[in-house]
TIZA-267812 format. One record per residue (C-alpha): residue number from 1; residue in three letters; x, y, z. Coordinates in nm, 4 decimals, decimal comma. Layout:
N
ATOM   seq   type         px         py         pz
ATOM   NUM    ALA          X          Y          Z
...
This chain:
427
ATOM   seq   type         px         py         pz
ATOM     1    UNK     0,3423     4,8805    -4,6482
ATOM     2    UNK     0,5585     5,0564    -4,8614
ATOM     3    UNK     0,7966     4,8773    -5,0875
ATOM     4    UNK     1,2194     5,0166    -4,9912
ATOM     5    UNK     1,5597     4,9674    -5,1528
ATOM     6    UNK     1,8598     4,9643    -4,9764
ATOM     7    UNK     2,1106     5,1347    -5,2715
ATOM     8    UNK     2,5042     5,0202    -5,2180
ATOM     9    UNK     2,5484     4,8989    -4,8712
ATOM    10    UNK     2,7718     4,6291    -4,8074
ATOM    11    UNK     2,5545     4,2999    -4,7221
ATOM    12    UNK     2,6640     4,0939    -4,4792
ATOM    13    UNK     2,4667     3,7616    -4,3643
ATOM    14    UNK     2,7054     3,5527    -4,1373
ATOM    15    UNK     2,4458     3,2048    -4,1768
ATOM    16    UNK     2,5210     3,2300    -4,5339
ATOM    17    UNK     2,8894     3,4005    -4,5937
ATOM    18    UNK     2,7830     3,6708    -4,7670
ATOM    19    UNK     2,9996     3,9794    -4,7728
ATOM    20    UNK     2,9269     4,1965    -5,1242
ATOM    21    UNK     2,8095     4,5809    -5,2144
ATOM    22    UNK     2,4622     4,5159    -5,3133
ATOM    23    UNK     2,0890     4,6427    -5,2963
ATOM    24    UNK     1,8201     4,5046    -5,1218
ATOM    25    UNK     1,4741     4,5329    -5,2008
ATOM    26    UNK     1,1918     4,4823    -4,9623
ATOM    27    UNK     0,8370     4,4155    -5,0051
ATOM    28    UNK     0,5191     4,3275    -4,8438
ATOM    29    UNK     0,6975     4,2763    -4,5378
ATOM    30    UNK     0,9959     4,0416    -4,6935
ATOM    31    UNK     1,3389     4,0878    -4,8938
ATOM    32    UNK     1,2828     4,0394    -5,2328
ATOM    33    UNK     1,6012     4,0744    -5,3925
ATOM    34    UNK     1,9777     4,1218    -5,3115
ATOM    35    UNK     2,1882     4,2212    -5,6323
ATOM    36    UNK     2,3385     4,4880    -5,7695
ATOM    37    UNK     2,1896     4,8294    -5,9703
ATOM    38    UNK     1,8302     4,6133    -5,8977
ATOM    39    UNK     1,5297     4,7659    -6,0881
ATOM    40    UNK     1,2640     4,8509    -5,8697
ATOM    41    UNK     0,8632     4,8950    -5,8659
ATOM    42    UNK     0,7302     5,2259    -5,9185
ATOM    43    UNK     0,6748     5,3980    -5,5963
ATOM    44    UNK     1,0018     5,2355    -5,4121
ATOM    45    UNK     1,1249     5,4246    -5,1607
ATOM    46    UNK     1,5097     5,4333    -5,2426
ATOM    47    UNK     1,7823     5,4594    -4,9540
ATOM    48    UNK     2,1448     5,5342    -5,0376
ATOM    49    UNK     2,3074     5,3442    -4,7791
ATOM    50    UNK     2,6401     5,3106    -4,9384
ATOM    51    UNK     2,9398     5,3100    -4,6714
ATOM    52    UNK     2,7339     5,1257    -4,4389
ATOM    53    UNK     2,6724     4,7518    -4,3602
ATOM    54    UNK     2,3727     4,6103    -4,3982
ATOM    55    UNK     2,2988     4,3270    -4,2099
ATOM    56    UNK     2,0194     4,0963    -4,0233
ATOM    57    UNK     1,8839     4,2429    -3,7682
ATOM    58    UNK     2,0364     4,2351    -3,4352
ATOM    59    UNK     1,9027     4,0124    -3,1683
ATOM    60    UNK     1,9891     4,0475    -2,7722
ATOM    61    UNK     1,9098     3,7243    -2,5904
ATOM    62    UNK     1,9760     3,9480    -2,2531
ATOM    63    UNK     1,7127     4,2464    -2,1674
ATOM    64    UNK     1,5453     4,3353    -1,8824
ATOM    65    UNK     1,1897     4,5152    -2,0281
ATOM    66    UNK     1,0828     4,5415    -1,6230
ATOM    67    UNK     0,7005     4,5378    -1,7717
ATOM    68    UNK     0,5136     4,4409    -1,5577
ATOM    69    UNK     0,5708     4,5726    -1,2199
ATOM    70    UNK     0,8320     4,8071    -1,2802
ATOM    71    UNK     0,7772     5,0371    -1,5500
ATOM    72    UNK     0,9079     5,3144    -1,3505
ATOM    73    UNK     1,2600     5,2075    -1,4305
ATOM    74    UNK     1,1532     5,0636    -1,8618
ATOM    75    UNK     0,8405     4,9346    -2,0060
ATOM    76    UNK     0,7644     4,7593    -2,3214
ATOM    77    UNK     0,7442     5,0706    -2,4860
ATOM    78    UNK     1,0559     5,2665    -2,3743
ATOM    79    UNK     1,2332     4,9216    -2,3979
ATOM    80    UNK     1,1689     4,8117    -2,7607
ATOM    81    UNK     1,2677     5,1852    -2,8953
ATOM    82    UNK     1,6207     5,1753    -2,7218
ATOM    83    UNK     1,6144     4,8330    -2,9069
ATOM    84    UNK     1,4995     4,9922    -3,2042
ATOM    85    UNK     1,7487     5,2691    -3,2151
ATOM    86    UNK     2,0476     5,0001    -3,0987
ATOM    87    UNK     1,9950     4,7988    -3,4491
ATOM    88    UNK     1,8175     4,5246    -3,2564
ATOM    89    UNK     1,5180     4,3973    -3,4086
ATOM    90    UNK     1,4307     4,0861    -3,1232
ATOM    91    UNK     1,4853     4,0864    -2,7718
ATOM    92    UNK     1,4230     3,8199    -2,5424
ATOM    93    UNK     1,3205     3,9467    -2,1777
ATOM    94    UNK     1,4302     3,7953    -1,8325
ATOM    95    UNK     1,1573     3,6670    -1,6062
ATOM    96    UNK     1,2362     3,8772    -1,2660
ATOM    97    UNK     0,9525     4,0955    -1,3391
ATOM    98    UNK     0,7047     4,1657    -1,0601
ATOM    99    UNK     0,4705     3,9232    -1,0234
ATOM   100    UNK     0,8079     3,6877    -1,2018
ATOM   101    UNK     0,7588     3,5684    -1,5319
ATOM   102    UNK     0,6894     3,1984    -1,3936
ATOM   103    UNK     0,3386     3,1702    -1,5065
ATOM   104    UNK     0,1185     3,0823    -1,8600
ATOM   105    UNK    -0,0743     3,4662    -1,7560
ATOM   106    UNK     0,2408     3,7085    -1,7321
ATOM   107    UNK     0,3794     3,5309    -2,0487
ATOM   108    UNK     0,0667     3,5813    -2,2642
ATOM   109    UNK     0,0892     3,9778    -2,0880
ATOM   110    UNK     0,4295     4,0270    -2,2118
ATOM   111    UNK     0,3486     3,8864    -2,6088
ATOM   112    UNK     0,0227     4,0689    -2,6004
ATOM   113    UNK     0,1813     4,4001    -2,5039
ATOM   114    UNK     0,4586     4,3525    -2,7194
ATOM   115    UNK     0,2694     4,3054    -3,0332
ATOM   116    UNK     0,0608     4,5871    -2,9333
ATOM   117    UNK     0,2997     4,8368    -2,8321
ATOM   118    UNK     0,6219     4,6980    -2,9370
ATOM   119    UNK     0,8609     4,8488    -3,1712
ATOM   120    UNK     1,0830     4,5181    -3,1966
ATOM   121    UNK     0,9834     4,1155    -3,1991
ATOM   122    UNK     0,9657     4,0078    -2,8163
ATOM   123    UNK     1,0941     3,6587    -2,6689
ATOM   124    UNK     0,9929     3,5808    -2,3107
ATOM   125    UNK     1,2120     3,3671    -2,1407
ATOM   126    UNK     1,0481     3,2018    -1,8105
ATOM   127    UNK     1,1574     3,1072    -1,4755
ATOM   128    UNK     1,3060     2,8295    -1,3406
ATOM   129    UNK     1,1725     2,8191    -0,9692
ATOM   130    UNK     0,8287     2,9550    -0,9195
ATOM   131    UNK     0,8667     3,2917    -0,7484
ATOM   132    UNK     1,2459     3,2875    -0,8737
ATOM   133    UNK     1,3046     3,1969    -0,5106
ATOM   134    UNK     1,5323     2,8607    -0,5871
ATOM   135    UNK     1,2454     2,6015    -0,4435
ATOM   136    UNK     1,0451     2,4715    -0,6495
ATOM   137    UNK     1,0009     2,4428    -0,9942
ATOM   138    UNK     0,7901     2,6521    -1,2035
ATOM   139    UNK     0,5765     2,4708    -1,5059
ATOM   140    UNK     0,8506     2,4922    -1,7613
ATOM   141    UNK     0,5624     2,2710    -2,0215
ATOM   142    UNK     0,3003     2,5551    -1,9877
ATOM   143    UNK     0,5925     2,8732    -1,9964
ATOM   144    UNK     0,6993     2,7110    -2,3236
ATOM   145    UNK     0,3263     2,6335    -2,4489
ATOM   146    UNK     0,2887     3,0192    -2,3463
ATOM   147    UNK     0,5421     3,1599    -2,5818
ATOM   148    UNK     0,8912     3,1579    -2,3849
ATOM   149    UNK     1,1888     3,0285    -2,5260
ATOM   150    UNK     1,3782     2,9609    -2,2579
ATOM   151    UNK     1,4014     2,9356    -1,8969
ATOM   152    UNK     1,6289     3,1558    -1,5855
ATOM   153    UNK     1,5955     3,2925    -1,2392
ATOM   154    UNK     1,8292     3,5767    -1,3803
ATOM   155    UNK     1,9550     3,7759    -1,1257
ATOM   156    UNK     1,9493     3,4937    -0,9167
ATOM   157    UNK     2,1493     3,2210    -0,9528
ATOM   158    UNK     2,0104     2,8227    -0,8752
ATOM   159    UNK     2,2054     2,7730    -0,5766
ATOM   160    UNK     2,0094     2,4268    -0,5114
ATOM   161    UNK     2,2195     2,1622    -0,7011
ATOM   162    UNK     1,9148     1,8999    -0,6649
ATOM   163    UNK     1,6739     2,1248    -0,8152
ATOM   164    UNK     1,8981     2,2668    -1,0604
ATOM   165    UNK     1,9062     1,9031    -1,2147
ATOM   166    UNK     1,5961     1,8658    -1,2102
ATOM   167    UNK     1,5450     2,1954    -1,4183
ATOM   168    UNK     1,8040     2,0564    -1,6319
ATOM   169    UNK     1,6166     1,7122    -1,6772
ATOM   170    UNK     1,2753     1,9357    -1,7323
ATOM   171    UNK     1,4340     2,1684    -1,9664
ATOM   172    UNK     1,5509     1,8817    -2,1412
ATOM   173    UNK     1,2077     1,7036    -2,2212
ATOM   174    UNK     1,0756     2,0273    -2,2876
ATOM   175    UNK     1,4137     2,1088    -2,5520
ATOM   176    UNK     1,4672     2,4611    -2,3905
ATOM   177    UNK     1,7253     2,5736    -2,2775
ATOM   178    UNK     1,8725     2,6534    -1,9427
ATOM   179    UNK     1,9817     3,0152    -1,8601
ATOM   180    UNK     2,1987     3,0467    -1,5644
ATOM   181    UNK     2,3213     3,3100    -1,3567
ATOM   182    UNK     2,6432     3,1927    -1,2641
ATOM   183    UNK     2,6872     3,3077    -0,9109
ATOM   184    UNK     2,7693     3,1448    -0,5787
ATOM   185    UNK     2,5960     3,3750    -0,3368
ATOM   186    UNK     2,8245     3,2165    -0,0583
ATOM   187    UNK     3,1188     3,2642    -0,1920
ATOM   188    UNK     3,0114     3,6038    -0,3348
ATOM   189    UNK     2,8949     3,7012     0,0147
ATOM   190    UNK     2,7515     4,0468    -0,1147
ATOM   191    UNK     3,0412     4,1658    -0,2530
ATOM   192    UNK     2,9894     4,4868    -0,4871
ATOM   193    UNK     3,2452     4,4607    -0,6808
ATOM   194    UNK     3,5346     4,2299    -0,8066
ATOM   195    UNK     3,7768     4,0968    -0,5586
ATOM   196    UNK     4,1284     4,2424    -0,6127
ATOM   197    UNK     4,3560     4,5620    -0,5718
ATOM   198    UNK     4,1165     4,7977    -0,6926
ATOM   199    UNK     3,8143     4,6976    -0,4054
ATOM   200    UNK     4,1092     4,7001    -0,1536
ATOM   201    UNK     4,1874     5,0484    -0,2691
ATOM   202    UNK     3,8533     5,1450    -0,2614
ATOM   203    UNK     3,7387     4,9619     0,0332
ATOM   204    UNK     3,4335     4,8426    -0,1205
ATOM   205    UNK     3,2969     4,5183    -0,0354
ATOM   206    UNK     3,4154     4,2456    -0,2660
ATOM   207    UNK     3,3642     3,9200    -0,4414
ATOM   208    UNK     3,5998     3,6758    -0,6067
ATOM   209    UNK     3,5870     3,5609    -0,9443
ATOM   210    UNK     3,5680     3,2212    -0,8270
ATOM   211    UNK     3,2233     3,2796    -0,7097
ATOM   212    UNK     3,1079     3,2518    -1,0858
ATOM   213    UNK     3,3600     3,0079    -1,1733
ATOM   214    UNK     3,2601     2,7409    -0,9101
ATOM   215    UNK     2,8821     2,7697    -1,0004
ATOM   216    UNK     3,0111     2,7333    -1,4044
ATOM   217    UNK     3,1869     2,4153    -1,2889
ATOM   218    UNK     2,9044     2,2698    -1,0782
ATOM   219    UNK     2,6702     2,3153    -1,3600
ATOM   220    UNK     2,8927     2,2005    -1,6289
ATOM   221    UNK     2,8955     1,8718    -1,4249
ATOM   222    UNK     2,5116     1,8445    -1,3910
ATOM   223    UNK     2,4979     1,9137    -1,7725
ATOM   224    UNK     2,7102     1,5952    -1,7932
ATOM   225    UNK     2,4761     1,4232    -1,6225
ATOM   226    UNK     2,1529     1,5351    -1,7684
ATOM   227    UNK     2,2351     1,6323    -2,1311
ATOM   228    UNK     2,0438     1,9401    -2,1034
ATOM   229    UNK     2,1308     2,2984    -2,3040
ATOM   230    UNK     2,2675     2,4989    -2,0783
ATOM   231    UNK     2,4029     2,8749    -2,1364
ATOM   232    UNK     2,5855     3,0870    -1,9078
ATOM   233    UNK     2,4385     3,4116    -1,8913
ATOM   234    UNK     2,7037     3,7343    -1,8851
ATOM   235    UNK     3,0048     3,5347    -1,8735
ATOM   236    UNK     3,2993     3,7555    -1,7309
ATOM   237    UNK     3,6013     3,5881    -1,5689
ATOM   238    UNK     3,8787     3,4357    -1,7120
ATOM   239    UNK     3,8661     3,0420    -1,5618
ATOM   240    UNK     3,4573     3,0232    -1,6471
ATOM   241    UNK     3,6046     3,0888    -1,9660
ATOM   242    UNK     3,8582     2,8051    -1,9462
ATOM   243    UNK     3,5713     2,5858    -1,8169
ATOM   244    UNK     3,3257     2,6494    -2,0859
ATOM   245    UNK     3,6009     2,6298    -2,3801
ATOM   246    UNK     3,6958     2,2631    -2,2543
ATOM   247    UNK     3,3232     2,1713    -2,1665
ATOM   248    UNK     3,2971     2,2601    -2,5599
ATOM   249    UNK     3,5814     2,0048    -2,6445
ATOM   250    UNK     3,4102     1,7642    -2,4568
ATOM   251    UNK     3,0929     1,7880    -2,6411
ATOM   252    UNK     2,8914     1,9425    -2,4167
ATOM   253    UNK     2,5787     2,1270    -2,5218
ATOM   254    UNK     2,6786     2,4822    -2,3533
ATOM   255    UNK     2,6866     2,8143    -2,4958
ATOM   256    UNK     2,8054     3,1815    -2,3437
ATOM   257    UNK     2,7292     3,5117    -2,4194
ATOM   258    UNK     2,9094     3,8467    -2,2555
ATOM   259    UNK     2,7933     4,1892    -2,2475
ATOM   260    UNK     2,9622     4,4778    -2,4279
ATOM   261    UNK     3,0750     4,6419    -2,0594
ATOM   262    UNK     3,2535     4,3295    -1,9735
ATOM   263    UNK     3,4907     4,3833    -2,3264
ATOM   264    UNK     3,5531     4,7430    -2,2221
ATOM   265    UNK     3,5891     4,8262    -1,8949
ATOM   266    UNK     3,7703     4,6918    -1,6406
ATOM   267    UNK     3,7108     4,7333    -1,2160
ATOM   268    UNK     3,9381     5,0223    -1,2483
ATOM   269    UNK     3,6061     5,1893    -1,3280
ATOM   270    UNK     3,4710     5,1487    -0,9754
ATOM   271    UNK     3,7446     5,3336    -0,7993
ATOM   272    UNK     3,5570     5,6665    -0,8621
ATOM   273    UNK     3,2568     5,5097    -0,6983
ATOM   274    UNK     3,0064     5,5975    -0,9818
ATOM   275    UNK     2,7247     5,3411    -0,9188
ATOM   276    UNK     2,6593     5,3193    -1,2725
ATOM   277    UNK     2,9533     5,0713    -1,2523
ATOM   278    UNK     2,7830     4,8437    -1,0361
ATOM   279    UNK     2,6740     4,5524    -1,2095
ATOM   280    UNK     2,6278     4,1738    -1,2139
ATOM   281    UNK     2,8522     4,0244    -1,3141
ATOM   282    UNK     3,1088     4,2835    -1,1344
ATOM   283    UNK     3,3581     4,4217    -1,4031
ATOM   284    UNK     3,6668     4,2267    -1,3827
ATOM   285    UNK     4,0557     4,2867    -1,3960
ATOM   286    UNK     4,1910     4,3305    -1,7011
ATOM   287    UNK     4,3211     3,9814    -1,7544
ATOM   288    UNK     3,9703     3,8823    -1,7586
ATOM   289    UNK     3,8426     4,1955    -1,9944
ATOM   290    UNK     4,1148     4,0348    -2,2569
ATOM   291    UNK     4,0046     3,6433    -2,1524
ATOM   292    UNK     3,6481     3,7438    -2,2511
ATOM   293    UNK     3,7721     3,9523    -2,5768
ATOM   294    UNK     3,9951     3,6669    -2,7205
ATOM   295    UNK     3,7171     3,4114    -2,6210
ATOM   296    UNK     3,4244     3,6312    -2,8059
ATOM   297    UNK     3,6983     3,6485    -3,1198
ATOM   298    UNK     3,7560     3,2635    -3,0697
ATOM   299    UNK     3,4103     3,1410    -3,0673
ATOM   300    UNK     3,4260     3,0210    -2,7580
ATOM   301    UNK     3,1888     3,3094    -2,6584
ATOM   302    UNK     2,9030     3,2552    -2,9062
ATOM   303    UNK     2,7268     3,5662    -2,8990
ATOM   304    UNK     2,6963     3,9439    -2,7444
ATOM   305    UNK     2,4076     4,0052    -2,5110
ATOM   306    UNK     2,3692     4,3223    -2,3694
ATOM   307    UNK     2,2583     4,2222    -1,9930
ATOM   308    UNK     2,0351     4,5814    -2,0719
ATOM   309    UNK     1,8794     4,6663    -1,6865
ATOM   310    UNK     1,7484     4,9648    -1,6378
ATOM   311    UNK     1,7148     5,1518    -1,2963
ATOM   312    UNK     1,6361     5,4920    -1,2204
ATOM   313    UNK     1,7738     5,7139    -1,0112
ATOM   314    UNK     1,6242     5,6118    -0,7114
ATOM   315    UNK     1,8346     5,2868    -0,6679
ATOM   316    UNK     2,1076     5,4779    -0,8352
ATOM   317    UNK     2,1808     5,7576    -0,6398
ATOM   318    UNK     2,2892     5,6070    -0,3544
ATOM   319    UNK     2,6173     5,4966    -0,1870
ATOM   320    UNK     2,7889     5,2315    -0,3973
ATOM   321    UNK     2,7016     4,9445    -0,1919
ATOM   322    UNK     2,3552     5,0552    -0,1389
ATOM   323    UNK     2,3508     5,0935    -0,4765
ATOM   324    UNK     2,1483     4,8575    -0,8001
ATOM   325    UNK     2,3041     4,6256    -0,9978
ATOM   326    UNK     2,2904     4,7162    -1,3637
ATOM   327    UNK     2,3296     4,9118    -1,6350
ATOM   328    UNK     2,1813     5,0321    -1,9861
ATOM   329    UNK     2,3224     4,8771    -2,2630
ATOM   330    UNK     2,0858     4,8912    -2,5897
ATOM   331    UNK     2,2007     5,2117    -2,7391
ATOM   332    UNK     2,5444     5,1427    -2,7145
ATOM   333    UNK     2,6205     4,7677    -2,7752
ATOM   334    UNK     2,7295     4,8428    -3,1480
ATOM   335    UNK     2,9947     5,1489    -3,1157
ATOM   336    UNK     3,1421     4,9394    -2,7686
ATOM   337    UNK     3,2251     4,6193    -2,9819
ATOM   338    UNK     3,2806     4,7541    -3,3134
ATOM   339    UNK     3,6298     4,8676    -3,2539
ATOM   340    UNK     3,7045     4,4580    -3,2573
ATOM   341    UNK     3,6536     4,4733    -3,6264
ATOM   342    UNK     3,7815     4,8247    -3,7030
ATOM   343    UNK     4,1208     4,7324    -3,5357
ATOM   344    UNK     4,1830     4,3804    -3,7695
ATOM   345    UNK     4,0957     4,1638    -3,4158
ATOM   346    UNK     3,7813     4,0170    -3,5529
ATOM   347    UNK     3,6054     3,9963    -3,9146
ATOM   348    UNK     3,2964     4,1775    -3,9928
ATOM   349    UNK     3,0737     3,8598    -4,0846
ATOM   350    UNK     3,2426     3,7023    -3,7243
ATOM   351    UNK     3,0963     4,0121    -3,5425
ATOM   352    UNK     2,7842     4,0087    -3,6894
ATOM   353    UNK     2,7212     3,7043    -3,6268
ATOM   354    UNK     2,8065     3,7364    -3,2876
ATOM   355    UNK     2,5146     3,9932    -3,3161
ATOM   356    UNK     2,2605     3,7846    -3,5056
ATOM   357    UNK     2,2651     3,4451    -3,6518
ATOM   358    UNK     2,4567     3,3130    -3,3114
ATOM   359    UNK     2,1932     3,4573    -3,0521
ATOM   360    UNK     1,9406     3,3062    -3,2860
ATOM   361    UNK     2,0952     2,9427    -3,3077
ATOM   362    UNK     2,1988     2,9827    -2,8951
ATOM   363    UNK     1,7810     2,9763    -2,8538
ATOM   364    UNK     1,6201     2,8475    -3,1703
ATOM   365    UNK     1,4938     3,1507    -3,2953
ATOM   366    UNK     1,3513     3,3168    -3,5948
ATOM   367    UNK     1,5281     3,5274    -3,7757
ATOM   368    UNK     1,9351     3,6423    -3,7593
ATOM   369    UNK     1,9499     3,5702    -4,1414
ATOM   370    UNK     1,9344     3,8393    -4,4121
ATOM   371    UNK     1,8185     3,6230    -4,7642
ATOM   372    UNK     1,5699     3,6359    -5,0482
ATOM   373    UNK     1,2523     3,5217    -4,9477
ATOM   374    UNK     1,2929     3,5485    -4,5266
ATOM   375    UNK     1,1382     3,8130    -4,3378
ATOM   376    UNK     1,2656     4,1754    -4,3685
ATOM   377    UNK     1,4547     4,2374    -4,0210
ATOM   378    UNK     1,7337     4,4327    -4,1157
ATOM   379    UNK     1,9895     4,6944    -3,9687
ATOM   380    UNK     2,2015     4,9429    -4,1244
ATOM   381    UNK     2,4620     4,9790    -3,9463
ATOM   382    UNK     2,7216     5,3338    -4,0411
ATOM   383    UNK     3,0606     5,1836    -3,9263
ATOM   384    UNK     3,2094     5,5017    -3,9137
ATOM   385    UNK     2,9365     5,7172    -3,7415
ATOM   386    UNK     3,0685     5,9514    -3,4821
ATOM   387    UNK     2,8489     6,0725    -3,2037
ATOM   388    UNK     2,8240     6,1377    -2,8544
ATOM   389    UNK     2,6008     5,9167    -2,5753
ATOM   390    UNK     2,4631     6,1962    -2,3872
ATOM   391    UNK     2,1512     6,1681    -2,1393
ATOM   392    UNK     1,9263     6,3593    -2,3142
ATOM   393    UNK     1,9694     6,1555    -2,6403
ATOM   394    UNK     1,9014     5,8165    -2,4306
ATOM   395    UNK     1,5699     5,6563    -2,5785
ATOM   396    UNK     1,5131     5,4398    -2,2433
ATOM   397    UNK     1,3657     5,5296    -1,9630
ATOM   398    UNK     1,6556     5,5159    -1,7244
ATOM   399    UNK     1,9828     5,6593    -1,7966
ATOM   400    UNK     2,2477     5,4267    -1,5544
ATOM   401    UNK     2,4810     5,4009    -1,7751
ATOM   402    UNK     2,8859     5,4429    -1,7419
ATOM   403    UNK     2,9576     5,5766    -2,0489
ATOM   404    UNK     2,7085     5,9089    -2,1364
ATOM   405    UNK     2,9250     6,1853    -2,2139
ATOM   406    UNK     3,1590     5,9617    -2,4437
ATOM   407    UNK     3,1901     5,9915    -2,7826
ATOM   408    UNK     3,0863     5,7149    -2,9945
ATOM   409    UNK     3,1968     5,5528    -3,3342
ATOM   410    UNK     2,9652     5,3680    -3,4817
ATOM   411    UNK     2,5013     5,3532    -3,5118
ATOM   412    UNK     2,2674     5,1515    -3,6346
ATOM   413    UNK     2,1504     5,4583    -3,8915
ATOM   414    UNK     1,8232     5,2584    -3,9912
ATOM   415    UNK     1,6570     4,9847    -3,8912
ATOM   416    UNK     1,3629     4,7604    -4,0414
ATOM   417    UNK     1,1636     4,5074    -3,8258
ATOM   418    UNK     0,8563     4,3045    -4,1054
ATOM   419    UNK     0,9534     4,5571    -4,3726
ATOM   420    UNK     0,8642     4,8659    -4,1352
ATOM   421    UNK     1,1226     5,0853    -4,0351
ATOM   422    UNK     1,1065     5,1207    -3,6755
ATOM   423    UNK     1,4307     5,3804    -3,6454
ATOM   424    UNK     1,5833     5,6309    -3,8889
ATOM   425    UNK     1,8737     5,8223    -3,8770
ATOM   426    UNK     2,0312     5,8546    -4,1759
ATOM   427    UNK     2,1203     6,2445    -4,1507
């Protein structure tokens, strides 16, 4: 493994406070050094990187991989190189896989895969119901003895308040944490989008934003009770917001994340019927879009998941209500949420960290720290980088995604997972 210096970028670690132009020297698989004009072994493959940040690498507590089962839409392959090229160097994958991750064999499947085909470092989270069919438990002491750090029917939400304690009292003698998608399927009643003007408009089948909120509040209560971890997965509308922020003041072990779509777009997006706007969450009105933006800035929000789910064009190309929920979001979580620190609303350690240390802290993970002596996962990140999202140039398998044809500002130009760089592009 070859020895590399990162010449003049500005390092920034959030876990330690570290903003300063400096090199950074990596070897046998670990940083070295950080300092300036560092003197290097022979043979050092130098990098200018001045202009850019450099930073620990990004982790997404939020992908779909859809390996196994459904590698028609991503696989671990396909999945791990949109990571790559994103600036994320872990990922932790949701369990509605097919057969579900809710068993000891599809965990070890996943790791084993990953570490043999995978670009980035892979986190399996398991299921909470066997089957992910809200019934009965799954065996949350042999998921976590299997490698997953965490536990979710994502994409379904608990709607079983007795079991969902119980998961919560499991969890909590097992210390992982609960993932939950925050939906009341009741009150949602298959709505496609967000209940407002724009559905009405649109005459698209709608659902309120109360249907998340109510399911936040139940849970917050059972939390109460139980004293189990318990994160709400792509948080989106304004009053879960409110809930979490005062569950927080009450001392409450919960933590949030929200995806870069819900900071950017608003349901206005659905009124041209473009399916690639489908998603779950729906996208919100725009008093939730800036809820969810001052929140993130806040710290109420504690970190920025992407929610990435790939589908192809068969579930796509449909009429909107026929239509997938879902939508890419790898390749394009940096240059969505960068604009928060380019336009003075957030710090560049606060959005970084956001990115890094406060995913890793959220689960207990390795890594979102960038210091002499840890293990080299590190992206450069060009703040300034203009380019444009198109379909060809999209590294996962699917391409549903509402924003190819933009133009972009800002890439992860290089990034390093172990000491190996696993994505260049620095031209």
């Amino acid at each position: 493994m070859e020895a590399i210096c990162l010449r003049g970028g500005r390092v920034l670690d959030p876990a330690s406070k570290t903003d300063l132009s400096a090199d950074v020297l990596v070897e046998h698989g670990r940083v070295s050094a950080i300092g300036t004009n560092l003197t290097v072994p022979a043979g050092t493959r130098e990098i200018d990187v001045s202009g850019a940040w450099v930073t620990p690498g990004l982790i997404d507590i939020h992908v779909h991989l859809r390996e196994p089962g459904q590698e028609y839409k991503e696989d671990i392959v396909s999945g791990t190189t949109s990571a790559a090229v994103g600036g994320f160097t872990a990922v932790c994958c949701m369990p509605n896989t097919k057969p579900p991750n809710d068993n000891r064999a599809v965990t070890e499947l996943i790791i084993r895969r990953a570490q043999e085909v995978g670009k980035v470092r892979v986190y399996p989270i398991g299921a909470i119901s066997k089957g992910l069919e809200g019934k009965v438990l799954a065996e949350m002491g042999e998921l976590k003895e299997a490698g997953c750090v965490a536990v979710s029917d994502d994409g379904l939400p608990v709607m079983d308040s007795q079991l969902m304690r119980r998961a919560f009292e499991y969890a909590r003698t097992f210390n992982m944490v609960v993932i939950q998608h925050c939906e009341d399927t009741c009150l949602a009643h298959g709505g496609s989008m967000h209940e407002g003007s724009v559905s009405t408009r649109a005459g698209i089948r709608a659902q309120p934003s109360v249907a998340e909120s109510a399911m936040v509040a139940r849970d917050l209560e059972l939390v109460a009770l139980t004293g189990a971890r318990y994160h709400v997965a792509h948080i989106s509308a304004a009053e879960s917001i409110r809930l979490v922020r005062d569950a927080k003041k009450r001392g409450l072990p919960v933590t949030t994340e929200v995806t870069p779509h819900h900071l950017v777009l608003t349901d206005e997006a659905c009124a041209g019927y473009d399916t690639n706007t489908k998603m779950a969450p729906p996208l919100r009105a725009a008093r939730d879009v800036q809820a969810c933006r001052e929140a993130l800035i806040d710290g109420t929000i504690d970190c920025i998941a992407t929610d990435h789910a790939p589908h192809s064009s068969v579930e796509k190309d449909v009429e909107f209500e026929q239509a997938a929920f879902g939508v890419i979001g790898l390749e394009t979580a940096i240059p969505l949420t960068i604009d928060l620190v380019t336009e003075g609303k957030m710090s560049a350690l606060d959005w970084v960290d956001r990115f890094t240390s406060a995913p890793a802290r959220v689960l207990g993970l390795p890594g979102g720290r960038l210091e002499v002596g840890g293990v080299a996962d590190i992206a450069v990140i060009n703040p300034e980088a203009p380019w444009t999202f198109t379909k060809e140039a999209v590294v996962s398998r699917s391409k549903n995604s509402p924003f190819l044809g933009q133009n972009m500002k800002g890439k992860a130009v290089l990034t390093i997972v172990g000491g190996r760089i696993v994505h260049e592009s620095l031209s």
